[in-house]
C-alpha positions in Angstrom: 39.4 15.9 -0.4 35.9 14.2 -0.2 34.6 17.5 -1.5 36.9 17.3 -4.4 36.1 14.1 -5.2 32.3 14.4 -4.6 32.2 17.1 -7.1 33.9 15.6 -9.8 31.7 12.1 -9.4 28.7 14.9 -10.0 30.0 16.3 -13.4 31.3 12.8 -14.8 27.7 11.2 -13.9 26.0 14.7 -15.9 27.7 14.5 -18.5 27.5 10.8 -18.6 24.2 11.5 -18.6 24.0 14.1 -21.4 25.7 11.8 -23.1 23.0 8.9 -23.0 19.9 11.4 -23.1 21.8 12.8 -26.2 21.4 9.7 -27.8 17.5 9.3 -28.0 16.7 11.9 -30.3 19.5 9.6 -32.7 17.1 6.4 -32.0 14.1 7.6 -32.5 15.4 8.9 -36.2 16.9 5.7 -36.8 13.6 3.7 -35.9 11.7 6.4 -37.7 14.0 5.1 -41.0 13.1 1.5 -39.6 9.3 2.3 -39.3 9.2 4.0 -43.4 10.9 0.7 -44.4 8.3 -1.1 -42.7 5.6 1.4 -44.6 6.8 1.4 -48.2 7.4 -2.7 -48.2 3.8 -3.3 -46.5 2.7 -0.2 -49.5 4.1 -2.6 -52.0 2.3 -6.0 -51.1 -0.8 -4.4 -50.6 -1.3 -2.7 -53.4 -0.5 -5.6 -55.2 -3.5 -6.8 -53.6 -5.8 -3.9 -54.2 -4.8 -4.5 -57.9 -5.8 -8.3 -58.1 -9.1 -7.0 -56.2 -9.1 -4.6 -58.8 -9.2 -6.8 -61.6 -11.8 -8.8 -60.1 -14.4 -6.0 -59.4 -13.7 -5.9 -56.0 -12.7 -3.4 -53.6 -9.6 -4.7 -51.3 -12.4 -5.4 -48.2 -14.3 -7.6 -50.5 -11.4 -9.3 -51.4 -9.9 -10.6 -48.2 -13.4 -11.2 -47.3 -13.8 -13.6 -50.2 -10.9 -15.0 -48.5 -11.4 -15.2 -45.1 -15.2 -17.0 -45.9 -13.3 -19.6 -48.2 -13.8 -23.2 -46.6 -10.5 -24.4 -48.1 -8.3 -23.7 -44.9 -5.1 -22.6 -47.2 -7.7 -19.4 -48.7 -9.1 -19.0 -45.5 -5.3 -18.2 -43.6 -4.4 -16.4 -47.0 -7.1 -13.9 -46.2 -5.9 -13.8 -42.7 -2.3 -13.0 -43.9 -3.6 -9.9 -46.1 -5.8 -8.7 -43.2 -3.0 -8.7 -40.9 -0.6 -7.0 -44.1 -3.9 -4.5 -44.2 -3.9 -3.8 -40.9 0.0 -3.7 -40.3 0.2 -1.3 -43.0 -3.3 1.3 -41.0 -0.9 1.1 -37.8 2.7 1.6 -38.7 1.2 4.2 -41.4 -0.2 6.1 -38.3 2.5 6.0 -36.2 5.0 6.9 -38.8 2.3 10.0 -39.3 2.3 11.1 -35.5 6.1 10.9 -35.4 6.6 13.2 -38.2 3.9 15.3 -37.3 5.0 15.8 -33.9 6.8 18.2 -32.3 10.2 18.0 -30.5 8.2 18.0 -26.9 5.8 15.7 -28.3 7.7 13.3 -29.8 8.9 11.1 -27.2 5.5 10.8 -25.9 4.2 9.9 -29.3 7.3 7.5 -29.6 6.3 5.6 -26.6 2.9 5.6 -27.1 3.1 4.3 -30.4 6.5 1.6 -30.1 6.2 -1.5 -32.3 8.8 -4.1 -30.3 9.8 -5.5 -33.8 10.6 -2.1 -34.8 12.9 -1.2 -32.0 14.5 -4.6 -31.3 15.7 -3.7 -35.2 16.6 -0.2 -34.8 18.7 -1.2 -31.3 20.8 -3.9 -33.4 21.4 -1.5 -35.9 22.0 1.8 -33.8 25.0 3.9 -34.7 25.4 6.6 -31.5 26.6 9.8 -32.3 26.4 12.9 -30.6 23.4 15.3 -32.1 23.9 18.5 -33.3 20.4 20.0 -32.9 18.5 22.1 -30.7 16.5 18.5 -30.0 20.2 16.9 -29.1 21.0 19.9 -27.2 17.6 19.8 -25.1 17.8 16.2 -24.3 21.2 16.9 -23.6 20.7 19.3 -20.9 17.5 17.2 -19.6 20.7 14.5 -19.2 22.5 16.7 -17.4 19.8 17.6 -15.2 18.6 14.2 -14.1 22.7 13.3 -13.6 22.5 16.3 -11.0 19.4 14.9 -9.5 20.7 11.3 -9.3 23.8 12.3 -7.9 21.7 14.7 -4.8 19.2 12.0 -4.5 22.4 9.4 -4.1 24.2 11.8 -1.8 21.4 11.5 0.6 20.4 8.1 0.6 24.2 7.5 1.0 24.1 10.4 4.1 20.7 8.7 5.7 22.2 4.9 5.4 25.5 6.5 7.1 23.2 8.1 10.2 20.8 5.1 10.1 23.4 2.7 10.3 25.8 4.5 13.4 23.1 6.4 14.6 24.3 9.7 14.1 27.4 8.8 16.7 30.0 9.5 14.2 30.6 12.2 11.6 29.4 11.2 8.3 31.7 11.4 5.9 29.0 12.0 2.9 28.6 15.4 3.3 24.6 17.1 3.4 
């Protein structure tokens, strides 16, 4: 019986686990739709900005800097709010970039490295699960299934080796090795 029921405990936690590692290939699309809305709106302000540098003869650095150098404290933060638009727009540009450009292997790597918080709080609230139907599902997938395997072994023996540390090895243990 305690085979039995070890064995189905093994399956339910892999495929539980399929089941969750299934689900990041469906969140980092879903902050990748996050992180373009972030691009396009930041693309919209700042151009507006280039434009008004524009029709002063100015590129956009010589703008903000005209800014940033203005005694009057409200000019001076209003060149510190299109510097940090400017630069907001250089980072989440990049990262956008990298994520499109990397490849299925890559891209959780690139996705962690390059995780705006603000981003991903966002695309948590909003998440819709699903269940993938791509060779990317189907390899994180199995990955899920894998470390559900694992998890389950490495349980199995802490369970065994808490059993033998705690009686001493005088009675049977009844998580099998």
């Amino acid at each position: 019986m305690g085979h039995w029921l070890a064995g189905l405990f093994d399956r339910i936690l892999a495929a539980v686990c399929a089941l969750i590692f299934a689900q990041l290939p469906l969140f980092m699309q879903q902050y990748q739709y996050q992180l373009l809305g972030h691009v396009a709106e930041l693309k919209i302000h700042v151009n507006a900005i280039t434009n008004a540098a524009h029709t002063n003869g100015k590129t956009l650095t010589q703008y903000i800097q005209r800014f940033l150098e203005n005694a009057d404290v409200d000019f001076s933060k209003q060149g510190e709010l299109m510097l940090n638009m400017h630069n907001r727009l250089e980072t989440l540009s990049q990262s956008s970039l990298a994520l499109q450009q990397a490849s299925p292997l890559e891209k959780p790597i690139i996705f962690f490295q390059t995780l705006n918080l603000d981003i991903a709080s966002s695309a948590i609230e909003h998440f819709q699960p699903g269940i993938p139907l791509t060779i990317e599902g189907a390899i994180y997938a199995f990955l899920g299934v894998l470390f559900g395997y694992g998890s389950f072994f490495c349980l199995k023996r802490l369970a065994a080796w808490l059993y033998n540390a705690t009686f001493g090895g005088k009675h049977k243990s009844p998580v099998a090795t």
